[in-house]
VONU-647795 format. One record per residue (C-alpha): x, y, z negated; residue in three letters; residue number from 1. Coordinates in steps of 0.2 Angstrom, whole numbers. Layout:
N
<gupa><x>X</x><y>Y</y><z>Z</z><residuo>ALA</residuo><num>NUM</num></gupa>
...
// end
This chain:
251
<gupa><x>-104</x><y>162</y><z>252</z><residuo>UNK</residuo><num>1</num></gupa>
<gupa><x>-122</x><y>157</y><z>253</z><residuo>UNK</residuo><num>2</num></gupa>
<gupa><x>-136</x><y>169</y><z>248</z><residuo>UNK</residuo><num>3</num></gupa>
<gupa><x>-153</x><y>158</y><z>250</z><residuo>UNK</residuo><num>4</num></gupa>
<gupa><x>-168</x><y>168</y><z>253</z><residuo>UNK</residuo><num>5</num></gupa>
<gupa><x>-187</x><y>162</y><z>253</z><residuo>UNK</residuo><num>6</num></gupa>
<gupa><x>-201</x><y>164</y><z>265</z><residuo>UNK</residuo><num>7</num></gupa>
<gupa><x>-220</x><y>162</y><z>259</z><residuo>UNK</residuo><num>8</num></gupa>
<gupa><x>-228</x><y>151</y><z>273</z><residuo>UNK</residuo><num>9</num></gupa>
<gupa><x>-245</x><y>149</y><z>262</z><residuo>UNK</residuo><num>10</num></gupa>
<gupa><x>-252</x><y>155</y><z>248</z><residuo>UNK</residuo><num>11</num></gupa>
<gupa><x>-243</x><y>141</y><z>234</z><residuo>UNK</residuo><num>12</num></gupa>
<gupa><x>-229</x><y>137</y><z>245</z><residuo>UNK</residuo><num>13</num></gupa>
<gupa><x>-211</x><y>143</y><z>249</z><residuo>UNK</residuo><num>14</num></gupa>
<gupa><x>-198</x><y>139</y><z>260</z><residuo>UNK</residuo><num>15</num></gupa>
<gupa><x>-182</x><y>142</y><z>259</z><residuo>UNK</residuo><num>16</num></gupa>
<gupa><x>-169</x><y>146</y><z>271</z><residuo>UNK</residuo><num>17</num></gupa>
<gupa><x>-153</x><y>151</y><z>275</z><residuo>UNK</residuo><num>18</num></gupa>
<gupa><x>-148</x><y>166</y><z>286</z><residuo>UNK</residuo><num>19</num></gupa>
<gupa><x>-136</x><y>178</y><z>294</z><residuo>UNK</residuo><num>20</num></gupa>
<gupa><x>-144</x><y>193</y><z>304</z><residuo>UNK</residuo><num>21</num></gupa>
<gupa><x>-140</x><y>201</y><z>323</z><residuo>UNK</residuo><num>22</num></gupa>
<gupa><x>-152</x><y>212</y><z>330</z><residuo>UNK</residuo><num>23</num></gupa>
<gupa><x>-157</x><y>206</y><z>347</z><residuo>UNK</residuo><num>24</num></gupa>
<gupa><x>-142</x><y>194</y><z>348</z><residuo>UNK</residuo><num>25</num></gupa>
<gupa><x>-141</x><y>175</y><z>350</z><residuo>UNK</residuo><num>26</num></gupa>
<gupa><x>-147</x><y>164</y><z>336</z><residuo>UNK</residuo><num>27</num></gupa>
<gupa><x>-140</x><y>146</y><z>329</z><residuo>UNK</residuo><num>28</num></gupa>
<gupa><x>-155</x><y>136</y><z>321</z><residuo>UNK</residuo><num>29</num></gupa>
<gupa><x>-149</x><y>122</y><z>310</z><residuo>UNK</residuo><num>30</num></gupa>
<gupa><x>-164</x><y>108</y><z>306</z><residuo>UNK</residuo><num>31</num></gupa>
<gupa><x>-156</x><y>95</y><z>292</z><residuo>UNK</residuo><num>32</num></gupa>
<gupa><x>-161</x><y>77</y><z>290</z><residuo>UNK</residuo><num>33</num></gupa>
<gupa><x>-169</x><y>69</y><z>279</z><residuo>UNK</residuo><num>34</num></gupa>
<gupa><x>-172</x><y>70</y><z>261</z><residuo>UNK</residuo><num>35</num></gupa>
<gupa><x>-159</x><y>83</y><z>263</z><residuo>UNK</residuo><num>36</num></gupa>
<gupa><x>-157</x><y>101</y><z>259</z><residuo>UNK</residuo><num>37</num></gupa>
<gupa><x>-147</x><y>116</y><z>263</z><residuo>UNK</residuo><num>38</num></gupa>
<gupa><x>-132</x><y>114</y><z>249</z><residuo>UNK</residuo><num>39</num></gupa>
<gupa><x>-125</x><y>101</y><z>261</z><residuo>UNK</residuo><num>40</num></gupa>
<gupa><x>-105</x><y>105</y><z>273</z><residuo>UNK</residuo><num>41</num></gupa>
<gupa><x>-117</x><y>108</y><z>288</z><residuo>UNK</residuo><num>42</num></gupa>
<gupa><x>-125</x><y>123</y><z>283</z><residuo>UNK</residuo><num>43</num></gupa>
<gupa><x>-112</x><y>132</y><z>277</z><residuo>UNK</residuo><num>44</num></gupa>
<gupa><x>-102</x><y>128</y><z>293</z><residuo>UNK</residuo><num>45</num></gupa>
<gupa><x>-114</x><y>134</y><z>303</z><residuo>UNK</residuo><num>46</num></gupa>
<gupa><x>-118</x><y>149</y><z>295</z><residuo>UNK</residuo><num>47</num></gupa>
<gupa><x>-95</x><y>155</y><z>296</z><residuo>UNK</residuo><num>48</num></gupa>
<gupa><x>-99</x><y>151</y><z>313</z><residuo>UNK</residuo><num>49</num></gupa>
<gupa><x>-111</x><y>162</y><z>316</z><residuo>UNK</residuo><num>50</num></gupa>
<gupa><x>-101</x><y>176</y><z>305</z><residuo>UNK</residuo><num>51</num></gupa>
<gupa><x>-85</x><y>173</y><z>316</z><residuo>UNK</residuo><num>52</num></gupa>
<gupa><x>-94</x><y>174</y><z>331</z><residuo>UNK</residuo><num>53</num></gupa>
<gupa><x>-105</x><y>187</y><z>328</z><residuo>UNK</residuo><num>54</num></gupa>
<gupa><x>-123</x><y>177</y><z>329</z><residuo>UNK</residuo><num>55</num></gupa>
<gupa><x>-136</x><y>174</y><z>321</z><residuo>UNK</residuo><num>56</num></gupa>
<gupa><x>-141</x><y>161</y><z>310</z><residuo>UNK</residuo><num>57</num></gupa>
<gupa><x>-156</x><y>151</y><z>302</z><residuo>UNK</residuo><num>58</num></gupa>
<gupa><x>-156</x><y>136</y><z>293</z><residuo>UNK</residuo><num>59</num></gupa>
<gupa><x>-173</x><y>130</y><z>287</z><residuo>UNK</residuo><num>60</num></gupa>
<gupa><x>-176</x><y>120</y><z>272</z><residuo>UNK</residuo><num>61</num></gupa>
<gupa><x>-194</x><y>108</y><z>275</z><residuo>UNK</residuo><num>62</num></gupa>
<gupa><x>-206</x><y>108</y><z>258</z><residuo>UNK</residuo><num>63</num></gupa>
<gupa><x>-202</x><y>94</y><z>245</z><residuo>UNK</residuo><num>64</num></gupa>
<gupa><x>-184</x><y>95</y><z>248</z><residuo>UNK</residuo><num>65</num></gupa>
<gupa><x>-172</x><y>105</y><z>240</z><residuo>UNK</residuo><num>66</num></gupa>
<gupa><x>-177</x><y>120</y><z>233</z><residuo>UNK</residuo><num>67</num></gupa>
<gupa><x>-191</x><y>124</y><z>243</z><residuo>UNK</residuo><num>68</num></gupa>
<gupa><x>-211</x><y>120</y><z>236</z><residuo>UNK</residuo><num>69</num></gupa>
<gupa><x>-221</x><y>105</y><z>238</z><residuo>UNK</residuo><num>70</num></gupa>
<gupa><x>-221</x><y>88</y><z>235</z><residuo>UNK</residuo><num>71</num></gupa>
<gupa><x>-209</x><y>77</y><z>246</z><residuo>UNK</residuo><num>72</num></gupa>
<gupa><x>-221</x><y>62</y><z>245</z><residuo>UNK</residuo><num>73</num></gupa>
<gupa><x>-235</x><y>75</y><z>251</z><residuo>UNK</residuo><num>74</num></gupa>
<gupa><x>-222</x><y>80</y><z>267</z><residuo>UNK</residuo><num>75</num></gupa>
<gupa><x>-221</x><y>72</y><z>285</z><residuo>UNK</residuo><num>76</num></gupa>
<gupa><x>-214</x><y>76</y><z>303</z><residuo>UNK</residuo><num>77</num></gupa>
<gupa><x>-231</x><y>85</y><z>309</z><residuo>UNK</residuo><num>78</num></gupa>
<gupa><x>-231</x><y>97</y><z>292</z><residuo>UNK</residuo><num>79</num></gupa>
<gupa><x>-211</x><y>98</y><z>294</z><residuo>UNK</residuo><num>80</num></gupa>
<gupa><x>-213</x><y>104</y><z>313</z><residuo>UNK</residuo><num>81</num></gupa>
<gupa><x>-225</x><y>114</y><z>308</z><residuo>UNK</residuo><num>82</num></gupa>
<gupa><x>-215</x><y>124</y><z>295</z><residuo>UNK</residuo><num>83</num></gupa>
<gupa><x>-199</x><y>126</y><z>307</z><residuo>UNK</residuo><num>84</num></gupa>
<gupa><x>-210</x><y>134</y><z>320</z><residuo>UNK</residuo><num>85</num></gupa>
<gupa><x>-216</x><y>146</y><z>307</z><residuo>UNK</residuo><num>86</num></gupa>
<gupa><x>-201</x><y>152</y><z>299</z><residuo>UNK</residuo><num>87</num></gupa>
<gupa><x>-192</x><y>155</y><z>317</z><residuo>UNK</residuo><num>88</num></gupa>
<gupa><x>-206</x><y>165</y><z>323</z><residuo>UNK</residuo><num>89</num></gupa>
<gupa><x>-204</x><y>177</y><z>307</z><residuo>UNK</residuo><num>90</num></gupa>
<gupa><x>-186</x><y>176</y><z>305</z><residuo>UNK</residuo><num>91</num></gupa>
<gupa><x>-180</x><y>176</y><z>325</z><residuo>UNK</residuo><num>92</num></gupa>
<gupa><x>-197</x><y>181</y><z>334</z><residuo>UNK</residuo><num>93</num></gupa>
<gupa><x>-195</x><y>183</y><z>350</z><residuo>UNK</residuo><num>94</num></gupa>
<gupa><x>-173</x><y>181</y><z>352</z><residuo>UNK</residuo><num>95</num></gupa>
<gupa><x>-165</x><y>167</y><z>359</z><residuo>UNK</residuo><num>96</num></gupa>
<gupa><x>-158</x><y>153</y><z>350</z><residuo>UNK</residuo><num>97</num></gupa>
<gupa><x>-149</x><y>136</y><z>351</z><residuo>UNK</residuo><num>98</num></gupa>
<gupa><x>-155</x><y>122</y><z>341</z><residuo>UNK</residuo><num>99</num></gupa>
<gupa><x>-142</x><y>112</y><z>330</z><residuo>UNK</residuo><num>100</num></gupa>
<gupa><x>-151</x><y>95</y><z>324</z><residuo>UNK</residuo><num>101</num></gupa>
<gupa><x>-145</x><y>83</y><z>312</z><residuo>UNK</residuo><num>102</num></gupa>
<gupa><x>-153</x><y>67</y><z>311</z><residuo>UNK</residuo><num>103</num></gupa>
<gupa><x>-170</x><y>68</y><z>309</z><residuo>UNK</residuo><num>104</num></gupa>
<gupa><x>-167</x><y>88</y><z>311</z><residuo>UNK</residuo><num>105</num></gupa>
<gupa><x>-165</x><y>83</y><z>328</z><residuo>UNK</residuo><num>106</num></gupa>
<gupa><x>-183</x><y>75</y><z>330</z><residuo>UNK</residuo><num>107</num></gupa>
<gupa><x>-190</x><y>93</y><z>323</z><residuo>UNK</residuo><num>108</num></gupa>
<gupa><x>-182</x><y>100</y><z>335</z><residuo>UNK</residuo><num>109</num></gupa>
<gupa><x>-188</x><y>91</y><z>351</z><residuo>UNK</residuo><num>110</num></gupa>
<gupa><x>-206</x><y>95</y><z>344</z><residuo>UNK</residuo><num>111</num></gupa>
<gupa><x>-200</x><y>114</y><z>347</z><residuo>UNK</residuo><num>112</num></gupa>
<gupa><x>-198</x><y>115</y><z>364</z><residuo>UNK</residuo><num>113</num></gupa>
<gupa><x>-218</x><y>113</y><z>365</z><residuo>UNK</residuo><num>114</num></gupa>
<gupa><x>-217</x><y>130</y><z>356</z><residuo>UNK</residuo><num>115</num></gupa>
<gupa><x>-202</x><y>141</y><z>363</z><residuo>UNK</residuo><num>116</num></gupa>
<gupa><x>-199</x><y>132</y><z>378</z><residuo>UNK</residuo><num>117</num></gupa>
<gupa><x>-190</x><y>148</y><z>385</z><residuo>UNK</residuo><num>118</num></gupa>
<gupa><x>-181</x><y>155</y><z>369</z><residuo>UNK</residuo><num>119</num></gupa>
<gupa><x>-172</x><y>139</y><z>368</z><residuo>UNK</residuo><num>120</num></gupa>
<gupa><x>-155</x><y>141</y><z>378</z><residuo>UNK</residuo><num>121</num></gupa>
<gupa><x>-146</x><y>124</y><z>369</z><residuo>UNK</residuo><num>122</num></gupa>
<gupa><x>-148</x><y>110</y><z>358</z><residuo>UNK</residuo><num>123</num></gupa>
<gupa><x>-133</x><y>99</y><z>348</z><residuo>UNK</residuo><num>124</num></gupa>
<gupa><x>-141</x><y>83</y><z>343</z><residuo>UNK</residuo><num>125</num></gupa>
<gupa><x>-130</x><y>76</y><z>326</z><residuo>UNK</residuo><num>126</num></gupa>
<gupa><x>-131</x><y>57</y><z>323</z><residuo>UNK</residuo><num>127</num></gupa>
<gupa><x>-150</x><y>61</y><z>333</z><residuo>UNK</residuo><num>128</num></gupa>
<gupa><x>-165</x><y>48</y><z>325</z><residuo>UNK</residuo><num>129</num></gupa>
<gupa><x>-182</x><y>54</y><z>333</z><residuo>UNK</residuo><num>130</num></gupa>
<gupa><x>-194</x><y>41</y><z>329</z><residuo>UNK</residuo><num>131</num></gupa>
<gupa><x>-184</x><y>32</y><z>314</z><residuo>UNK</residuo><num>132</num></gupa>
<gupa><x>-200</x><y>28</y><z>302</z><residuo>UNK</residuo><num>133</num></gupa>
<gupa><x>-206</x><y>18</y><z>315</z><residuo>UNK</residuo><num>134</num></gupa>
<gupa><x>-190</x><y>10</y><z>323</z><residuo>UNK</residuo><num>135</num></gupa>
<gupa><x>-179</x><y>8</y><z>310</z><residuo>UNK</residuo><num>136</num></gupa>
<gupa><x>-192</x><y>8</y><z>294</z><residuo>UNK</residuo><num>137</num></gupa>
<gupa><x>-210</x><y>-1</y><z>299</z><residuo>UNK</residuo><num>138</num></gupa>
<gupa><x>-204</x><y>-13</y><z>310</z><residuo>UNK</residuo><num>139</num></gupa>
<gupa><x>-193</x><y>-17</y><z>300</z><residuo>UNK</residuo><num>140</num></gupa>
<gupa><x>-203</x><y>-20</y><z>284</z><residuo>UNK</residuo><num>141</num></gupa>
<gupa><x>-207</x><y>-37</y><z>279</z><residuo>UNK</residuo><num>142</num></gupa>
<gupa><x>-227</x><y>-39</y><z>279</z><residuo>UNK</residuo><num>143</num></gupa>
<gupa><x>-225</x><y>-40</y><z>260</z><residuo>UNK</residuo><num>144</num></gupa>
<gupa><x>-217</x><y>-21</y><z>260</z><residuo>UNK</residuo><num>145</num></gupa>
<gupa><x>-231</x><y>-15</y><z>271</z><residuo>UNK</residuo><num>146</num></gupa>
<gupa><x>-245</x><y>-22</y><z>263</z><residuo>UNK</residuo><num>147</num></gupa>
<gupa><x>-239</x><y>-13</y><z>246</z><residuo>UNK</residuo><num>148</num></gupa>
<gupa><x>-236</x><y>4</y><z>256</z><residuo>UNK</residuo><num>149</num></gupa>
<gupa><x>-255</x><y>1</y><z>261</z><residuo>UNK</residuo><num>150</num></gupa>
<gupa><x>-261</x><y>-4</y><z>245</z><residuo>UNK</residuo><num>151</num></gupa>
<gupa><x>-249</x><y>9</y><z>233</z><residuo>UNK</residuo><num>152</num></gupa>
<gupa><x>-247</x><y>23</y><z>248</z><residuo>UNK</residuo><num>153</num></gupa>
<gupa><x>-228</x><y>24</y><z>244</z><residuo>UNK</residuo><num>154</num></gupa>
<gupa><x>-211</x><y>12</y><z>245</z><residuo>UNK</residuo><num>155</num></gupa>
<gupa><x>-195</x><y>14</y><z>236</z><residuo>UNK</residuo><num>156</num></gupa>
<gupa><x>-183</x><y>12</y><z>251</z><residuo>UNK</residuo><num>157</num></gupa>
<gupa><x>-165</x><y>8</y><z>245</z><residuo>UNK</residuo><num>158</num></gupa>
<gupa><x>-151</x><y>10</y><z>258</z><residuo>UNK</residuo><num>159</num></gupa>
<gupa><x>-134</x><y>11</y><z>247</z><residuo>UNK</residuo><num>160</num></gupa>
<gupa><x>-135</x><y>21</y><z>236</z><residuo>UNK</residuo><num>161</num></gupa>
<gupa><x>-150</x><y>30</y><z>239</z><residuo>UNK</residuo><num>162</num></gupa>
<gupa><x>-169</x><y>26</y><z>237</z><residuo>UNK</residuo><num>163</num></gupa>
<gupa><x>-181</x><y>35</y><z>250</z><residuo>UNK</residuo><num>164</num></gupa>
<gupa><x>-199</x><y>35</y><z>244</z><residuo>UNK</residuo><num>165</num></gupa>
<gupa><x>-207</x><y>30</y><z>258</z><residuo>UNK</residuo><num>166</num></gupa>
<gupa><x>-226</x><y>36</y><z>259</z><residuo>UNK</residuo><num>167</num></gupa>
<gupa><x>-238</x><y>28</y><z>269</z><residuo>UNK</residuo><num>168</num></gupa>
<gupa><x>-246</x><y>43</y><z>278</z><residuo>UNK</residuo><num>169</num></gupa>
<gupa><x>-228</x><y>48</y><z>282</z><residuo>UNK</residuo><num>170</num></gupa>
<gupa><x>-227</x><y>33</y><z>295</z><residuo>UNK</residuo><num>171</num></gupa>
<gupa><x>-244</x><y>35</y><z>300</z><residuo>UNK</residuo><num>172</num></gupa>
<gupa><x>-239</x><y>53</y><z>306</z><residuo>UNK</residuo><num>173</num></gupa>
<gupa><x>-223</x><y>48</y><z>311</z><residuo>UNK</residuo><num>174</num></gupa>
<gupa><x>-235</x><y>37</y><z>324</z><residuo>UNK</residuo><num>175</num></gupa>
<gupa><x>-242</x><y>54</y><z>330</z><residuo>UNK</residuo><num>176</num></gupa>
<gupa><x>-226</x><y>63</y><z>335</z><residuo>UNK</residuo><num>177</num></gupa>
<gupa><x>-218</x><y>50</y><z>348</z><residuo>UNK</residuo><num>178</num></gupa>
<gupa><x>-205</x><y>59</y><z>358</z><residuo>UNK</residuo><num>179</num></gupa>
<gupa><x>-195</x><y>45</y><z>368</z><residuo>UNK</residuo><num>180</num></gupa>
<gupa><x>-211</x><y>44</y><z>379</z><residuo>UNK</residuo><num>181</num></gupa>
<gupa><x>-204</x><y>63</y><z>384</z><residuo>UNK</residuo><num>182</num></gupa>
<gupa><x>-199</x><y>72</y><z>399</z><residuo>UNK</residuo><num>183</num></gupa>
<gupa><x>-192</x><y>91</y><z>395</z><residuo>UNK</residuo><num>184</num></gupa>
<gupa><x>-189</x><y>101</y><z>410</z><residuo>UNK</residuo><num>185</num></gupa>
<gupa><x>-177</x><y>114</y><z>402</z><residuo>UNK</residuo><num>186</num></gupa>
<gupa><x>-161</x><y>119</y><z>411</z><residuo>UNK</residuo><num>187</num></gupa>
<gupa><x>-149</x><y>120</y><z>395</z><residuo>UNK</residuo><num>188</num></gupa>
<gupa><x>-136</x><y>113</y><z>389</z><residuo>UNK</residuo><num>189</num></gupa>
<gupa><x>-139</x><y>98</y><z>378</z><residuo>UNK</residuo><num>190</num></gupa>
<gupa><x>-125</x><y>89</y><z>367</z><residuo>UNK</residuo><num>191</num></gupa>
<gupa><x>-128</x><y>74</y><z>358</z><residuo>UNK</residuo><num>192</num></gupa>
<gupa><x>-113</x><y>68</y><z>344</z><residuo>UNK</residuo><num>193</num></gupa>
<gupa><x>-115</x><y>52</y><z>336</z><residuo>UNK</residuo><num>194</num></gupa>
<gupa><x>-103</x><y>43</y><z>325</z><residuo>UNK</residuo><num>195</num></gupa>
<gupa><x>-95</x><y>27</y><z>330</z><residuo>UNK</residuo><num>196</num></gupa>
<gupa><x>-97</x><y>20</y><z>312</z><residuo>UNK</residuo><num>197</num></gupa>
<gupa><x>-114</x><y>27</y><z>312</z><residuo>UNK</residuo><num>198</num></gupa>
<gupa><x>-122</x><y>12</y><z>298</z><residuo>UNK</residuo><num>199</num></gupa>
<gupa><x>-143</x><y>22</y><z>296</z><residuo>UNK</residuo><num>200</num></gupa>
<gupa><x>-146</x><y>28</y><z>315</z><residuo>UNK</residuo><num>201</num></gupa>
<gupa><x>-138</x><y>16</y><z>333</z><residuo>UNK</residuo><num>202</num></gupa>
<gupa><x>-129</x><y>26</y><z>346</z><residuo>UNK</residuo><num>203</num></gupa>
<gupa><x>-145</x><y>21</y><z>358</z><residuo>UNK</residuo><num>204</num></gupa>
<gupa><x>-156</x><y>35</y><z>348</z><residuo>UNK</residuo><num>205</num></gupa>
<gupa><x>-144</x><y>48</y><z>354</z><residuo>UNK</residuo><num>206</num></gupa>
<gupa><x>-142</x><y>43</y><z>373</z><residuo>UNK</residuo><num>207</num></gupa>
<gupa><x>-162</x><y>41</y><z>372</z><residuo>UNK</residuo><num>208</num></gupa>
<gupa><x>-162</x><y>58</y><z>367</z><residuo>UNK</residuo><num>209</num></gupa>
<gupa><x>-151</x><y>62</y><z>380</z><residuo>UNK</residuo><num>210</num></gupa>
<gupa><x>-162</x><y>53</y><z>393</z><residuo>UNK</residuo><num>211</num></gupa>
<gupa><x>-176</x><y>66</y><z>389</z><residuo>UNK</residuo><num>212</num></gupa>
<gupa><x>-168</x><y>81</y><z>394</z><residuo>UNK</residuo><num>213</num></gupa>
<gupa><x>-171</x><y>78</y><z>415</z><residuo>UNK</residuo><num>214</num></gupa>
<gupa><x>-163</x><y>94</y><z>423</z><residuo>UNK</residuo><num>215</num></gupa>
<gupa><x>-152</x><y>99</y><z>408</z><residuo>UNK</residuo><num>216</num></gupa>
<gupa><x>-132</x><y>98</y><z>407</z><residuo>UNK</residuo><num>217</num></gupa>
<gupa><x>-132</x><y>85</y><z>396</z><residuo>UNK</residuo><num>218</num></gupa>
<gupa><x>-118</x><y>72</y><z>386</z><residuo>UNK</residuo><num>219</num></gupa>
<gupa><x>-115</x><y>62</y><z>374</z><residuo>UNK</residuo><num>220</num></gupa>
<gupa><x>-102</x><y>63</y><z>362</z><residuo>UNK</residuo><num>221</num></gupa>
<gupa><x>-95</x><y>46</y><z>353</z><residuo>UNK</residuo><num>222</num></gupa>
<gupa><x>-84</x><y>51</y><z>339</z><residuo>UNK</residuo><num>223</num></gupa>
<gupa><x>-72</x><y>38</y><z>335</z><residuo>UNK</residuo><num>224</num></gupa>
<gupa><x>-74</x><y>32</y><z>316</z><residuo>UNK</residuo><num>225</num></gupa>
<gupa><x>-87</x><y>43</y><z>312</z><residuo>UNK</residuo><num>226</num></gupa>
<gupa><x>-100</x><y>41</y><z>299</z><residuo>UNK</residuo><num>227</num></gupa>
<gupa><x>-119</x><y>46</y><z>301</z><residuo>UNK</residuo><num>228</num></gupa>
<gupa><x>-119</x><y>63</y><z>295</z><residuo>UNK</residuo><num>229</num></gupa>
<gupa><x>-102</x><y>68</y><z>303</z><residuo>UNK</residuo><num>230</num></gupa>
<gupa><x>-98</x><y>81</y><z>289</z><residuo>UNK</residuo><num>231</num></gupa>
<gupa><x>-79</x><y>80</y><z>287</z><residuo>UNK</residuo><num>232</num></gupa>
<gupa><x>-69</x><y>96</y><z>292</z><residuo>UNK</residuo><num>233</num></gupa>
<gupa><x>-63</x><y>87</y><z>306</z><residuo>UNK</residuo><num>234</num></gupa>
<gupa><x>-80</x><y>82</y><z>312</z><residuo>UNK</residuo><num>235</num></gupa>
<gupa><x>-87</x><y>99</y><z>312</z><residuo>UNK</residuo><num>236</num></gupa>
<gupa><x>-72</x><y>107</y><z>321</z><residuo>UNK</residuo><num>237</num></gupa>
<gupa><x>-76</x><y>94</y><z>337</z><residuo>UNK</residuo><num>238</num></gupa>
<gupa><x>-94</x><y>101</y><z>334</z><residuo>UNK</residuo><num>239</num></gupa>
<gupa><x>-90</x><y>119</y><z>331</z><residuo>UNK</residuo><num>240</num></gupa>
<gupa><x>-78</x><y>120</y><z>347</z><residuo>UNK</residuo><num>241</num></gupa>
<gupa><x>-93</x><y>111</y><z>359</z><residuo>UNK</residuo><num>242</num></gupa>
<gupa><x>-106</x><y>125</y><z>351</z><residuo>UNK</residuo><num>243</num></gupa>
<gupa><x>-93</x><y>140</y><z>355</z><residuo>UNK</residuo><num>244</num></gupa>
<gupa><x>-92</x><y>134</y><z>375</z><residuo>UNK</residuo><num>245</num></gupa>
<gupa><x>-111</x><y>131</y><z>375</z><residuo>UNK</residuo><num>246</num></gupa>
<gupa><x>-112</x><y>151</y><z>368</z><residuo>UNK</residuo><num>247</num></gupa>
<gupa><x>-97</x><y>158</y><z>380</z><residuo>UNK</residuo><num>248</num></gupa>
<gupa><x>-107</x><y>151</y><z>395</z><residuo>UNK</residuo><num>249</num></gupa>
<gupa><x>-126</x><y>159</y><z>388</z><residuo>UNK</residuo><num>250</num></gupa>
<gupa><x>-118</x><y>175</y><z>382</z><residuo>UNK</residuo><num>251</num></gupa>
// end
């Protein structure tokens, strides 16, 4: 069961989350992708796990998606970062935690460790896409597509059956908030899962990621036939059982 709660970060805007409370315990903190939202298989997952094992748990829902304020258009990855770092220093202050990312999820998270360097004790990267709007968006656009986003500010990007609205400013920002260029020092243990059938984000994104992490216990997990956002039950069990032994060796 899910009980959604809401955290005012400014004076007209509200962010949702999703927690699960432990006083001076260990904390999962679950970062979604996309134009997604907190209703998803991941959340919820994550949130038993945390009941089971006794942890805490905080998913965060960025402005313009779901439920939370603000316009999606209005968003971008230096706003989003920006929010995450907020809501975990009211919600889990000063407490340790492991960072779960999934997709571009996993991009907010790399941009944490500026800010909690020490307080991160893990990080499980999901289908990882630091850096998509410029590697897998803008270079790809035809100049046709990019001269419209310059003129109109927005493009309707259709993938299946989905359409992204695309905003100008959102590249450009996306631009500001390079993280491949990257070294982080942290001693953790770092786990990256990417599908096999992945069809939105390459495998290489995750190893990059990977490459990042210079002193950490790091590897990275191919799963056989899996999509992009590797939400069947089956998928999350691998995930869940790889989370359980990066807790047993923190705790």
């Amino acid at each position: 069961m899910r009980r959604f709660k809401y955290i005012k970060i400014s004076n007209n805007k509200k962010i949702r989350y999703l927690s699960n409370y432990y006083k001076k315990n260990l904390y999962i903190v679950f970062l979604h992708g996309f134009m997604s939202d907190l209703e998803g298989e991941k959340p919820l997952n994550f949130l038993n796990f945390c009941r089971r094992k006794k942890l805490g748990f905080l998913a965060i829902e960025y402005s313009g998606h779901g439920k939370s304020t603000g316009k999606f258009t209005d968003g971008n990855i230096s706003l989003w970062t920006d929010q995450v770092k907020s809501v975990i220093k009211k919600i889990i202050k000063k407490n340790n935690f492991i960072l779960v990312g999934s997709s571009m999820g996993a991009w907010l998270s790399i941009n944490q460790f500026k800010f909690f360097k020490d307080q991160i004790k893990g990080f499980v990267g999901i289908g990882s896409a630091p850096e998509f709007l410029e590697r897998l968006m803008w270079k790809k656009f035809t100049k046709k597509i990019k001269n419209e986003m310059k003129k109109y500010g927005i493009y309707n990007l259709k993938h299946g059956n989905y359409e992204y609205p695309i905003s100008y400013q959102l590249v450009k920002d996306g631009k500001k908030n390079k993280v491949f260029n990257k070294k982080i020092k942290s001693d953790i243990p770092v786990t990256m899962f990417h599908g096999s059938n992945d069809d939105m984000v390459p495998l290489f994104f995750s190893r990059k990621v990977a490459k990042l992490f210079i002193k950490a216990k790091k590897k990275v997990v191919v799963i056989k036939n899996g999509d992009h956002s590797l939400s069947s039950k089956k998928n999350l069990k691998k995930i869940n059982l790889e989370l359980e032994k990066i807790v047993s060796n923190i705790i």
